[in-house]
HTML snippet that shows the backbone in 3Dmol.js (N, CA, C, O; Angstrom):
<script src="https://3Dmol.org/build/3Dmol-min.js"></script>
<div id="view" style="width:600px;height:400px;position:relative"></div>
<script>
const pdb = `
ATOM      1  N   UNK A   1      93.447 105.055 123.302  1.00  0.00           N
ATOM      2  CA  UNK A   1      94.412 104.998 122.219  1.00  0.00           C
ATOM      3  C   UNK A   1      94.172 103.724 121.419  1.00  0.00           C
ATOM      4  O   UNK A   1      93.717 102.659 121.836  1.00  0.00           O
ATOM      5  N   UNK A   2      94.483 103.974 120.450  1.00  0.00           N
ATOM      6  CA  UNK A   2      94.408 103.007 119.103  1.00  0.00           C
ATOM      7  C   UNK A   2      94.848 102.089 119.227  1.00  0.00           C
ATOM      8  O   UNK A   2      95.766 102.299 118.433  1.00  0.00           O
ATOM      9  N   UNK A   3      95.132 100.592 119.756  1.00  0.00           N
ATOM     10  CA  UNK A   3      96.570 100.287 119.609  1.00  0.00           C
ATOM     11  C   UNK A   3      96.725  98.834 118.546  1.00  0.00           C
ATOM     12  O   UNK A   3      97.784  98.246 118.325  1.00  0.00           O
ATOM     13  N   UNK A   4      95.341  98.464 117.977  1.00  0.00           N
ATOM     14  CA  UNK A   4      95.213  97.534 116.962  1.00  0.00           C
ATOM     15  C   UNK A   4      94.113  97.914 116.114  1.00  0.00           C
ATOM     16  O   UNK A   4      93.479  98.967 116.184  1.00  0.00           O
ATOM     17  N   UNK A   5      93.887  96.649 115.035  1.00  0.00           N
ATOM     18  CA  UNK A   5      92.982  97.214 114.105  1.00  0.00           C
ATOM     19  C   UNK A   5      91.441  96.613 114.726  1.00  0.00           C
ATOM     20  O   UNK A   5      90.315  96.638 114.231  1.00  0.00           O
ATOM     21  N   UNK A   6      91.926  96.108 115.952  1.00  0.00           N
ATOM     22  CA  UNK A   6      90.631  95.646 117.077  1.00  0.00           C
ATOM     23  C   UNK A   6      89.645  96.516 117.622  1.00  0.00           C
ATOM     24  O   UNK A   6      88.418  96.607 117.651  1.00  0.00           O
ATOM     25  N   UNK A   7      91.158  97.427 118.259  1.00  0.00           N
ATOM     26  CA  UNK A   7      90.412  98.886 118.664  1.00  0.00           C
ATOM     27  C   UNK A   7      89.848  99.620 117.744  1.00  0.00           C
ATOM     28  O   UNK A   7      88.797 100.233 117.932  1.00  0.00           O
ATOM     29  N   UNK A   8      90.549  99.620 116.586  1.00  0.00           N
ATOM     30  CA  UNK A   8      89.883 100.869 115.740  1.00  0.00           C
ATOM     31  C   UNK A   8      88.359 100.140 114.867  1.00  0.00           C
ATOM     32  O   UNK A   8      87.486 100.764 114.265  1.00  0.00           O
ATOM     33  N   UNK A   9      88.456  98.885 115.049  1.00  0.00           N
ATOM     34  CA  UNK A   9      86.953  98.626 114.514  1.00  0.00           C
ATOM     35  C   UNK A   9      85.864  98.978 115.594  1.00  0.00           C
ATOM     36  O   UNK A   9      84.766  99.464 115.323  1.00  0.00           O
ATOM     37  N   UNK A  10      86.416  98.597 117.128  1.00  0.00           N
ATOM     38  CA  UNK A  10      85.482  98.244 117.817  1.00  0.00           C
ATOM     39  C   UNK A  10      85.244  99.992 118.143  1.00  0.00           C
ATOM     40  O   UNK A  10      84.395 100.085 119.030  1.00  0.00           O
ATOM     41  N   UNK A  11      85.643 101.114 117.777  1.00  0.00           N
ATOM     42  CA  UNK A  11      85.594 102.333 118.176  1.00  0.00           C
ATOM     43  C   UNK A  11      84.864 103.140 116.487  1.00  0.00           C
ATOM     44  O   UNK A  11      84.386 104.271 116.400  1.00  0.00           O
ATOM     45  N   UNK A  12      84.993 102.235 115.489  1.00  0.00           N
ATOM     46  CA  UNK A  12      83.891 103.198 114.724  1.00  0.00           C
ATOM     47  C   UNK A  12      82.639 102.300 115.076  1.00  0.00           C
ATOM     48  O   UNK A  12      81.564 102.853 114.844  1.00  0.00           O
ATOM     49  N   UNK A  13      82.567 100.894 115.642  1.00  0.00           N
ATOM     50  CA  UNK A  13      81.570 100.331 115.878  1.00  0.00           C
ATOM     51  C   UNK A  13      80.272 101.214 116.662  1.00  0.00           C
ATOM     52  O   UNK A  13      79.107 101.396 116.311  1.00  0.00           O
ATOM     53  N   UNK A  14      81.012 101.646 117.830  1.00  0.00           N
ATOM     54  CA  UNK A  14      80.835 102.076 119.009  1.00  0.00           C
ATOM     55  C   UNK A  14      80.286 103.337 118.485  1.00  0.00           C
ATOM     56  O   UNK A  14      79.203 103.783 118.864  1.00  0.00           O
ATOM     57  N   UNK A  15      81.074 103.937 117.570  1.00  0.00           N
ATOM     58  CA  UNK A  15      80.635 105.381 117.249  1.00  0.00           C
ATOM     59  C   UNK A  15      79.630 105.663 116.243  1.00  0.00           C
ATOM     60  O   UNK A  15      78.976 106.706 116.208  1.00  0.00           O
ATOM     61  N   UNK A  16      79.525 104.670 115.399  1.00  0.00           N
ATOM     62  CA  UNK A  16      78.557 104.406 114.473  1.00  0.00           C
ATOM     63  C   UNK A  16      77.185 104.302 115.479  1.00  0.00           C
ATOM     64  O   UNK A  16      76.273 105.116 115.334  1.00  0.00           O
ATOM     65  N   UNK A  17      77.121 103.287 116.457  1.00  0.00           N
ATOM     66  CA  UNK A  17      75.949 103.085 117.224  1.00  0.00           C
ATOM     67  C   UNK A  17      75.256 104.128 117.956  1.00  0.00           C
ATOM     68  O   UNK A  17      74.061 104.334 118.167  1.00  0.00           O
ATOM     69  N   UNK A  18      76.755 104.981 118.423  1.00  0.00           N
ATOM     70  CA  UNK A  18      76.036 106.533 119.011  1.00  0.00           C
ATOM     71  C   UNK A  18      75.486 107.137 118.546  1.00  0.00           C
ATOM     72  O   UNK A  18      74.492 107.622 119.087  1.00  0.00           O
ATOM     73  N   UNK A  19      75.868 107.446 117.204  1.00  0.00           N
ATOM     74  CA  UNK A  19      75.557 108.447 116.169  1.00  0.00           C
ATOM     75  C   UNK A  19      73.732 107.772 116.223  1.00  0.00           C
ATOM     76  O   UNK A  19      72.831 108.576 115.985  1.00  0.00           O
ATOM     77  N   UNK A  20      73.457 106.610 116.479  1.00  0.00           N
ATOM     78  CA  UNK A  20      72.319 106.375 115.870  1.00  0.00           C
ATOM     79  C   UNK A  20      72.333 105.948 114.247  1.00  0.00           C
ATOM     80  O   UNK A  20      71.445 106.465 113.569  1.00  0.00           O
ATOM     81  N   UNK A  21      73.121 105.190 113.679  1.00  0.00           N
ATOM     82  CA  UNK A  21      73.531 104.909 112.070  1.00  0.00           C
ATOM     83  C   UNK A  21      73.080 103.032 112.112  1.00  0.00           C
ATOM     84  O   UNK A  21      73.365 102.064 112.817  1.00  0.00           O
ATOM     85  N   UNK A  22      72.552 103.208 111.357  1.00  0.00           N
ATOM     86  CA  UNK A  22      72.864 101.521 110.719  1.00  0.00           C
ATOM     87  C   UNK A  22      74.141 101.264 109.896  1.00  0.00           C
ATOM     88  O   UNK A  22      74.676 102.342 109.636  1.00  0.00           O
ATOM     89  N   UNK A  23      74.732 100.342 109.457  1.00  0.00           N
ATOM     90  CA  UNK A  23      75.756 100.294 108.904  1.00  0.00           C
ATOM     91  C   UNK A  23      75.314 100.843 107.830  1.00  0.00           C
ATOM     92  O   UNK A  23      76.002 101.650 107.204  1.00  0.00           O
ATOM     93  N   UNK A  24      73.686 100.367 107.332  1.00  0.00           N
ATOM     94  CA  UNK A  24      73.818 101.224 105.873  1.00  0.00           C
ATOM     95  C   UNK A  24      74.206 102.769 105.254  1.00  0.00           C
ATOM     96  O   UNK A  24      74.628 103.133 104.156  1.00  0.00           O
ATOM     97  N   UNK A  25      73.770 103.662 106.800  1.00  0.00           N
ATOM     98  CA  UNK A  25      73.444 104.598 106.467  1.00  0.00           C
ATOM     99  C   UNK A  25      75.070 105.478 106.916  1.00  0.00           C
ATOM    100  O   UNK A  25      75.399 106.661 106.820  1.00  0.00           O
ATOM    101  N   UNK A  26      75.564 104.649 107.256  1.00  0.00           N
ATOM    102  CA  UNK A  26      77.375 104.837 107.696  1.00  0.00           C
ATOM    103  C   UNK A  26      77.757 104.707 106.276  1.00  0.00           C
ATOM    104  O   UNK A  26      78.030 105.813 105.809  1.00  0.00           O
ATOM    105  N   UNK A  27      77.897 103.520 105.232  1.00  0.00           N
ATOM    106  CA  UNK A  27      78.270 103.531 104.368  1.00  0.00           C
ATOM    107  C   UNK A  27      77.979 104.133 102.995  1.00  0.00           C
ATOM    108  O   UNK A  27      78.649 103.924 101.984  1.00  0.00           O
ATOM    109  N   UNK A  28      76.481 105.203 103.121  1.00  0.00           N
ATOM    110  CA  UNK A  28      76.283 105.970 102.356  1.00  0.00           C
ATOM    111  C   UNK A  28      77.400 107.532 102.732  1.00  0.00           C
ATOM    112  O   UNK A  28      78.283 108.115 102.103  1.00  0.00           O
ATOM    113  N   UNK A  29      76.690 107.736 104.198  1.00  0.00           N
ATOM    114  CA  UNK A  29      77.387 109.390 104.562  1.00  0.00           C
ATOM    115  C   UNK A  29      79.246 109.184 104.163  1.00  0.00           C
ATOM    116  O   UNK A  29      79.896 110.183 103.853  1.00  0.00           O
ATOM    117  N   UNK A  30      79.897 107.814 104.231  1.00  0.00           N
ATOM    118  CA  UNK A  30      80.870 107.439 103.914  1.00  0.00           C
ATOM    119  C   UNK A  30      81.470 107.225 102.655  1.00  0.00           C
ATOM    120  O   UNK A  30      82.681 107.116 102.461  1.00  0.00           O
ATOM    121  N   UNK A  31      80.417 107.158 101.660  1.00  0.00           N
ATOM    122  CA  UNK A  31      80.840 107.334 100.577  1.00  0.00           C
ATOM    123  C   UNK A  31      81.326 105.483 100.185  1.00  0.00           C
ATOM    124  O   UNK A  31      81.426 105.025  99.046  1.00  0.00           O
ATOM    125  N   UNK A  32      81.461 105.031 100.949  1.00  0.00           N
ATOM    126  CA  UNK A  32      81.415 103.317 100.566  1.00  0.00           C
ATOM    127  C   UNK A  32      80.173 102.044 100.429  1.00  0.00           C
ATOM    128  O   UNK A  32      79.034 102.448 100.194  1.00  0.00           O
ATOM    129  N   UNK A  33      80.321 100.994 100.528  1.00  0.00           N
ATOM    130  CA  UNK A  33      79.326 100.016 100.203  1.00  0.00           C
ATOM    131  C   UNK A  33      79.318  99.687 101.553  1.00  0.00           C
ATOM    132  O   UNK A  33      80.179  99.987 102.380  1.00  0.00           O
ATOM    133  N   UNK A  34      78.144  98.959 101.756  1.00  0.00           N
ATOM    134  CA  UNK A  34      77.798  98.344 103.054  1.00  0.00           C
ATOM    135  C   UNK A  34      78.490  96.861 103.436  1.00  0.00           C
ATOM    136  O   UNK A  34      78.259  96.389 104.549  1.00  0.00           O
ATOM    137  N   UNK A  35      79.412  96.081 102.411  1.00  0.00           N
ATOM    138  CA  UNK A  35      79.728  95.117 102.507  1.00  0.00           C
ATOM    139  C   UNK A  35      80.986  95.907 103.071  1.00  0.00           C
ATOM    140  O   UNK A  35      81.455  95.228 103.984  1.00  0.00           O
ATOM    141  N   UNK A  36      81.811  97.222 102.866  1.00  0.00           N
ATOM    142  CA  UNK A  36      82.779  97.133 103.910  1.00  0.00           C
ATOM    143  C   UNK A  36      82.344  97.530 104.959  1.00  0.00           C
ATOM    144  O   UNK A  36      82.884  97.124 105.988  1.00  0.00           O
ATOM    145  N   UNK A  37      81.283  98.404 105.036  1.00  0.00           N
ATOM    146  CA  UNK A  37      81.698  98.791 106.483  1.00  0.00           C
ATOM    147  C   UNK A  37      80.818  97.375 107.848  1.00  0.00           C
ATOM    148  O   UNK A  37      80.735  97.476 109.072  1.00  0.00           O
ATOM    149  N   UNK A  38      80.387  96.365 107.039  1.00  0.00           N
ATOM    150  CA  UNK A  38      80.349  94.900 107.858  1.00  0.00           C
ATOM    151  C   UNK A  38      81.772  94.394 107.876  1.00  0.00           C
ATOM    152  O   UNK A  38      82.221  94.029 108.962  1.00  0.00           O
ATOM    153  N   UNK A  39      82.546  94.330 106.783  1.00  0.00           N
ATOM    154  CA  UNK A  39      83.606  93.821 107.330  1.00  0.00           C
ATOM    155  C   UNK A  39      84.673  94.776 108.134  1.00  0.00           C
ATOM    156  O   UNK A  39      85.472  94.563 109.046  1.00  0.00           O
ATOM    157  N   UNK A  40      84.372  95.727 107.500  1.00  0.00           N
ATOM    158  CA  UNK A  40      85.620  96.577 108.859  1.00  0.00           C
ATOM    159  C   UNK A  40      85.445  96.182 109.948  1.00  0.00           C
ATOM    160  O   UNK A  40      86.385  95.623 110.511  1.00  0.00           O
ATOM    161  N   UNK A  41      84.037  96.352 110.698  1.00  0.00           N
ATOM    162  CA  UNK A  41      83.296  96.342 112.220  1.00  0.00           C
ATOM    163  C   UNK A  41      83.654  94.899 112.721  1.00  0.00           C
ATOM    164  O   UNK A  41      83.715  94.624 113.919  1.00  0.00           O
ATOM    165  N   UNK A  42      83.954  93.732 111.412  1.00  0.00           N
ATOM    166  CA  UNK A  42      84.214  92.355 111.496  1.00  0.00           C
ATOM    167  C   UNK A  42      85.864  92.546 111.959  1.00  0.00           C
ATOM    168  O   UNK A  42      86.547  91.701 112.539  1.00  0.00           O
ATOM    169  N   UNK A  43      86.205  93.655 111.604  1.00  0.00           N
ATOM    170  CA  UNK A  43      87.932  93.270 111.865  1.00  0.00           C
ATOM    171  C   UNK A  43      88.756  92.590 110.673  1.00  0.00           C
ATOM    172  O   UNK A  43      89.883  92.099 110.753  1.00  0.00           O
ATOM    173  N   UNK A  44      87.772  92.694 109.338  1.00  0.00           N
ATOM    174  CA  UNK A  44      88.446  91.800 108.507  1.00  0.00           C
ATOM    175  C   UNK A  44      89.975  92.255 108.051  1.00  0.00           C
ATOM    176  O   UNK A  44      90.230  93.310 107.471  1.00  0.00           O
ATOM    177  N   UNK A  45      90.816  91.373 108.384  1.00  0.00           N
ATOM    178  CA  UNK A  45      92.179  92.261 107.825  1.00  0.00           C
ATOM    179  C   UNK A  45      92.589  92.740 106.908  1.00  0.00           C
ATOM    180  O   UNK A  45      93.510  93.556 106.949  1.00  0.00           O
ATOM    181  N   UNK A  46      91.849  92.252 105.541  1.00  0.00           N
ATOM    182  CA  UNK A  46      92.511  93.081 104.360  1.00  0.00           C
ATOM    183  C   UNK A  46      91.468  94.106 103.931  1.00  0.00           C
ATOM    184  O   UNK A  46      91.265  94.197 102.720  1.00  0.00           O
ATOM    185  N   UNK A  47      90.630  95.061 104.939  1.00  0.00           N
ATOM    186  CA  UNK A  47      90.244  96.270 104.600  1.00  0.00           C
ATOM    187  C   UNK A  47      91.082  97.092 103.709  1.00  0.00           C
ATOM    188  O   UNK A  47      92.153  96.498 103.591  1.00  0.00           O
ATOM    189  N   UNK A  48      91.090  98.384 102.902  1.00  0.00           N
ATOM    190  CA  UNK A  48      91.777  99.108 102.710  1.00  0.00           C
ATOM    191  C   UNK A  48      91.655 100.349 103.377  1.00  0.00           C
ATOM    192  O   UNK A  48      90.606 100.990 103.420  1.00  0.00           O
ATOM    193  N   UNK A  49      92.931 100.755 103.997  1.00  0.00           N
ATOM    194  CA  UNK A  49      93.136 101.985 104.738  1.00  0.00           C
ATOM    195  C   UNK A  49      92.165 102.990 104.814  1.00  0.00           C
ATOM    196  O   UNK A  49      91.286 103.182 105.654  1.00  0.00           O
ATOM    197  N   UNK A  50      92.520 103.705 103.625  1.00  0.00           N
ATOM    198  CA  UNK A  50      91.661 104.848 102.929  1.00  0.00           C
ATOM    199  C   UNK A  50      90.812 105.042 102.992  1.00  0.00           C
ATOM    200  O   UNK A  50      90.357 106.058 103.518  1.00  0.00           O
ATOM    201  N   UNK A  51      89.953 103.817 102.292  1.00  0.00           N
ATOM    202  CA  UNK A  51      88.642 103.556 102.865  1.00  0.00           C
ATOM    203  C   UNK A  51      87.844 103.445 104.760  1.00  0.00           C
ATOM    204  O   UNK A  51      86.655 103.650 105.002  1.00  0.00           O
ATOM    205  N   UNK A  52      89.048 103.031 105.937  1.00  0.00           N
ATOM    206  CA  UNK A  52      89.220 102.780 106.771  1.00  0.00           C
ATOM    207  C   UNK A  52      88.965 104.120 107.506  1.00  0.00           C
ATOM    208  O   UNK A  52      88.294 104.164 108.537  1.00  0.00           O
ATOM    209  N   UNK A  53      89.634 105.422 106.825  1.00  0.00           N
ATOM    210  CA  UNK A  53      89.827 105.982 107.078  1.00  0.00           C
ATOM    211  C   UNK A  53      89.239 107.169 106.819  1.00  0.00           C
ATOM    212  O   UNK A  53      89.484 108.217 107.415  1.00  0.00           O
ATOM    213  N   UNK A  54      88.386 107.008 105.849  1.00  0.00           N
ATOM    214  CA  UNK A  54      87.286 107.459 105.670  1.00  0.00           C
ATOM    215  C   UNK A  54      85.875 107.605 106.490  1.00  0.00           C
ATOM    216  O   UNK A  54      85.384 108.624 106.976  1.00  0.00           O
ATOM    217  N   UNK A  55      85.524 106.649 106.488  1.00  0.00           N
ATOM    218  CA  UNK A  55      84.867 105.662 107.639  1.00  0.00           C
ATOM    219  C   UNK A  55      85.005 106.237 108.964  1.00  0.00           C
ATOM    220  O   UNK A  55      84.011 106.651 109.562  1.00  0.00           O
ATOM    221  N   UNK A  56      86.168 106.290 109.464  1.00  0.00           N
ATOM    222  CA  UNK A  56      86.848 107.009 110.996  1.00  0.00           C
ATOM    223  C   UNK A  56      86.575 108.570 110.948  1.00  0.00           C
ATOM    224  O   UNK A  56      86.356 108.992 112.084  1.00  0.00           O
ATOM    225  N   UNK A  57      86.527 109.478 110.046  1.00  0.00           N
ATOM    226  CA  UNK A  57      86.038 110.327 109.875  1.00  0.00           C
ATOM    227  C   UNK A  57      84.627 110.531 109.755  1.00  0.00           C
ATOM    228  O   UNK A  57      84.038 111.285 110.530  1.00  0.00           O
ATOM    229  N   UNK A  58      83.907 109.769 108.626  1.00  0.00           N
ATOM    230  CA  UNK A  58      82.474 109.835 108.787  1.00  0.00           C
ATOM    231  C   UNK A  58      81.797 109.842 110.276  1.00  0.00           C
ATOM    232  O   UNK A  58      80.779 110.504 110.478  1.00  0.00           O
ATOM    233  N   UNK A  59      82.445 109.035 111.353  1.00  0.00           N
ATOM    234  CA  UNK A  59      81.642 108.821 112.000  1.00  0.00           C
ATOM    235  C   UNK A  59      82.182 109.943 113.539  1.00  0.00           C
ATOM    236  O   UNK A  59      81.757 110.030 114.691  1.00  0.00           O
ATOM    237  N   UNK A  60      83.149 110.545 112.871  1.00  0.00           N
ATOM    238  CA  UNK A  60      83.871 111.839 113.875  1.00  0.00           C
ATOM    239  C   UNK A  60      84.992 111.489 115.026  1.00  0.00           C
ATOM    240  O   UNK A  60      85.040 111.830 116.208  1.00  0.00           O
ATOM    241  N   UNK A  61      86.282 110.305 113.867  1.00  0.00           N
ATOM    242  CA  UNK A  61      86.480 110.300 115.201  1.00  0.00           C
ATOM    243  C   UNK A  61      88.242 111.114 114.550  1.00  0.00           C
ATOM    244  O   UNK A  61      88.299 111.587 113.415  1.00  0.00           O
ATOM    245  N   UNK A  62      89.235 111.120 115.311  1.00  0.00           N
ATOM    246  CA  UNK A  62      89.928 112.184 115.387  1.00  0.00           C
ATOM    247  C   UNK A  62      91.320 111.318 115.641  1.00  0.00           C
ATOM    248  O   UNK A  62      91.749 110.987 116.747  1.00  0.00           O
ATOM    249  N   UNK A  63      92.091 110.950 113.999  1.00  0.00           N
ATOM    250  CA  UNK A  63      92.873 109.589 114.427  1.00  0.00           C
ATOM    251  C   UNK A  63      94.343 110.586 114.482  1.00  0.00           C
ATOM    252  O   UNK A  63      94.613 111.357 113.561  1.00  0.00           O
ATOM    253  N   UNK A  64      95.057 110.456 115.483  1.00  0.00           N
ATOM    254  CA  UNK A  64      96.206 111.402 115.641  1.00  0.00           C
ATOM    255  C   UNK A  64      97.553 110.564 115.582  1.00  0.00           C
ATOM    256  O   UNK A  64      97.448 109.362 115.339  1.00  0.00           O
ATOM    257  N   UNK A  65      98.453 110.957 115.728  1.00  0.00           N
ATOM    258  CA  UNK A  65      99.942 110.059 115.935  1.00  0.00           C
ATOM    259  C   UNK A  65      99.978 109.053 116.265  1.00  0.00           C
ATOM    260  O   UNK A  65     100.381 109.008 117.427  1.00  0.00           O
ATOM    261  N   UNK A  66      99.719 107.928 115.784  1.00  0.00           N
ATOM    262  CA  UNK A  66     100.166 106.576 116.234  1.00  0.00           C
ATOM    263  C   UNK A  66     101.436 106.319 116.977  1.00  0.00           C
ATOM    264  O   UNK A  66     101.748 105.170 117.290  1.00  0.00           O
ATOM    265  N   UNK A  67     101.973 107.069 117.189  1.00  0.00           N
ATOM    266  CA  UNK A  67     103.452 106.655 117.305  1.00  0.00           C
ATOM    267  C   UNK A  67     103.129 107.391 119.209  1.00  0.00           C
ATOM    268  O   UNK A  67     102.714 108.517 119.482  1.00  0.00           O
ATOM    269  N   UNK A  68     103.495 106.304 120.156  1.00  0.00           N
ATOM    270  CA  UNK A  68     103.466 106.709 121.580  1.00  0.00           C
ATOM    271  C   UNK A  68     104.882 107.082 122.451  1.00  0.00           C
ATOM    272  O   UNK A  68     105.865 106.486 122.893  1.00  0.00           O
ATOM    273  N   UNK A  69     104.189 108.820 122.390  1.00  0.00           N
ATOM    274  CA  UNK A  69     105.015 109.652 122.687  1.00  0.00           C
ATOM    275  C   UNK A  69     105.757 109.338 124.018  1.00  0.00           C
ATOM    276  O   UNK A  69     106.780 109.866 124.452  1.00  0.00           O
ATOM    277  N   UNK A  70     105.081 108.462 124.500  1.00  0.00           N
ATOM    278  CA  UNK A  70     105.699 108.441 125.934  1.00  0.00           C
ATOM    279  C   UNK A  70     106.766 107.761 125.721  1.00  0.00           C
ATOM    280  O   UNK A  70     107.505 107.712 126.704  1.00  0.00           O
ATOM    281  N   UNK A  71     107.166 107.156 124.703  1.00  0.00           N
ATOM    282  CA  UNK A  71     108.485 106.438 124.667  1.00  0.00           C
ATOM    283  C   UNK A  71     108.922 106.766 123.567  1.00  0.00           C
ATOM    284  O   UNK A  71     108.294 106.900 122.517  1.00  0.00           O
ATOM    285  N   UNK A  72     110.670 106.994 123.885  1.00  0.00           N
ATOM    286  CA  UNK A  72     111.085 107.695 122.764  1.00  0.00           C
ATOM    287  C   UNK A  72     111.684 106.945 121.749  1.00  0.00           C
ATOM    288  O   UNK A  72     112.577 107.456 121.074  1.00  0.00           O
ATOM    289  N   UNK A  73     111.259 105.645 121.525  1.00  0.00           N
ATOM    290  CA  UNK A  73     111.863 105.046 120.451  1.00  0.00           C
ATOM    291  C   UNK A  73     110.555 104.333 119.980  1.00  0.00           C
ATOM    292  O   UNK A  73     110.696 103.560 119.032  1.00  0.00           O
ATOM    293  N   UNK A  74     109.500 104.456 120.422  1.00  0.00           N
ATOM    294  CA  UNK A  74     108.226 104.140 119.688  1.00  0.00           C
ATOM    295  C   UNK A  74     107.700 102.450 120.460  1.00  0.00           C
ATOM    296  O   UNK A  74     108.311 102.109 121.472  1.00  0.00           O
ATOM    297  N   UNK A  75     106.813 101.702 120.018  1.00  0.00           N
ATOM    298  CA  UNK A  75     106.351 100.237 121.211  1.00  0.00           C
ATOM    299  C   UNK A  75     107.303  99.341 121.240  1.00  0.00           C
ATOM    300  O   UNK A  75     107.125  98.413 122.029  1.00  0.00           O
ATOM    301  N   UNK A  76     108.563  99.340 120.422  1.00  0.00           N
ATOM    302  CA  UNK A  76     109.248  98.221 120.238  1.00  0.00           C
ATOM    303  C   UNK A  76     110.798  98.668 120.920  1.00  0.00           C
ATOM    304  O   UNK A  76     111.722  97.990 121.369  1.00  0.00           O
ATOM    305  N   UNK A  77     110.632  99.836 120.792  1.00  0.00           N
ATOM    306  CA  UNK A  77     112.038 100.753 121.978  1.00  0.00           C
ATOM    307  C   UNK A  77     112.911 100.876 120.661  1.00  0.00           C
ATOM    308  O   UNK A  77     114.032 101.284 120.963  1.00  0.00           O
ATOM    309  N   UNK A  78     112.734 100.600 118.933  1.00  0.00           N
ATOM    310  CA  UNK A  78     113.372 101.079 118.003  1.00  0.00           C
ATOM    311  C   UNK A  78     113.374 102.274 117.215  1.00  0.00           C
ATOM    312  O   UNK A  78     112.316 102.664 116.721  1.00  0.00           O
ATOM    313  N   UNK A  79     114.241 102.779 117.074  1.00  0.00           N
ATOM    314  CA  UNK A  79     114.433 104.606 116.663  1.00  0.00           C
ATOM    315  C   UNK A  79     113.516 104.350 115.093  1.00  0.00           C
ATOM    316  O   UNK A  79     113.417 103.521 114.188  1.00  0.00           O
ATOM    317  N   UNK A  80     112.727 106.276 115.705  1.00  0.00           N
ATOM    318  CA  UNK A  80     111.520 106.099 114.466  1.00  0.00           C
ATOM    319  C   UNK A  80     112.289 106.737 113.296  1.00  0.00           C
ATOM    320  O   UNK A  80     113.426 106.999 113.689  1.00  0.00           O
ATOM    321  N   UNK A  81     112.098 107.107 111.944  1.00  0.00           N
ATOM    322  CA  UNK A  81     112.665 107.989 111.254  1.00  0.00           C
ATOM    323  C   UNK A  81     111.852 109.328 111.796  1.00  0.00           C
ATOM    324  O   UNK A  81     110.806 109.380 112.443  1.00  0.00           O
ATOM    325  N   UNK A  82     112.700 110.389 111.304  1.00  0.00           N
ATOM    326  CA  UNK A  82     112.112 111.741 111.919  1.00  0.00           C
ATOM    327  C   UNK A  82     110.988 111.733 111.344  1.00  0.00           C
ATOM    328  O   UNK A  82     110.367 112.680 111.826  1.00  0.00           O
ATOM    329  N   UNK A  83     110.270 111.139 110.482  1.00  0.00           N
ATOM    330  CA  UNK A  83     109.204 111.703 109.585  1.00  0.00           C
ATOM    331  C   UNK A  83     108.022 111.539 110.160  1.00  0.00           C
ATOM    332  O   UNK A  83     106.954 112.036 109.800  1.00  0.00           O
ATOM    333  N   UNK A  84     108.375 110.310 111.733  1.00  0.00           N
ATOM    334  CA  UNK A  84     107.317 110.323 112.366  1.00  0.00           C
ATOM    335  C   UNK A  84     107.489 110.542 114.177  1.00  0.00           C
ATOM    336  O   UNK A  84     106.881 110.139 115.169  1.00  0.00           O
ATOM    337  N   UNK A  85     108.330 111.160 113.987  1.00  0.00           N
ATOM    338  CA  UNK A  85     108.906 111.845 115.458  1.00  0.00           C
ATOM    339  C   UNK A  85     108.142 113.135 115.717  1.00  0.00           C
ATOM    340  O   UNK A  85     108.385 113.805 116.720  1.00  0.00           O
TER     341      UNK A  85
END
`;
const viewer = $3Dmol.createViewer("view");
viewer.addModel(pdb, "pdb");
viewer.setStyle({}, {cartoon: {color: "spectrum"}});
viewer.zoomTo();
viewer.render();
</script>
């Protein structure tokens, strides 16, 4: 599970490397520049999402509910709005 923007770099990192990709060739099939997808893999914080998320797809991965079901008020034990229940 996802649970920072640590994990989710170090898991297109990871998946990029399986695939057999250089970053360059991640940031073509991705549709972005190669200067983000070094800084995503860097963890840089002001990535943009979209782009982020793009990226997480290119490389197949399968980003589902953030929100952990096992607790019913979400990581902080505060009630979610339904929109993400």
């Amino acid at each position: 599970m996802i649970r920072s923007a640590r994990d989710f770099c170090t898991l297109v990192r990871a998946r990029r490397k399986a695939c057999g990709w250089t970053q360059t060739e991640l940031a073509r099939r991705a549709g972005t520049g190669e200067r983000f997808i070094v800084e995503l893999e860097a963890g840089k914080p002001n990535c943009q999402l979209e782009k982020a998320l793009i990226v997480a797809r290119a490389v197949g991965l399968e980003l589902g509910d953030l929100k952990d079901r096992s607790r019913p008020g979400g990581r902080n034990g505060t009630r979610l709005p339904a929109d993400f229940r």
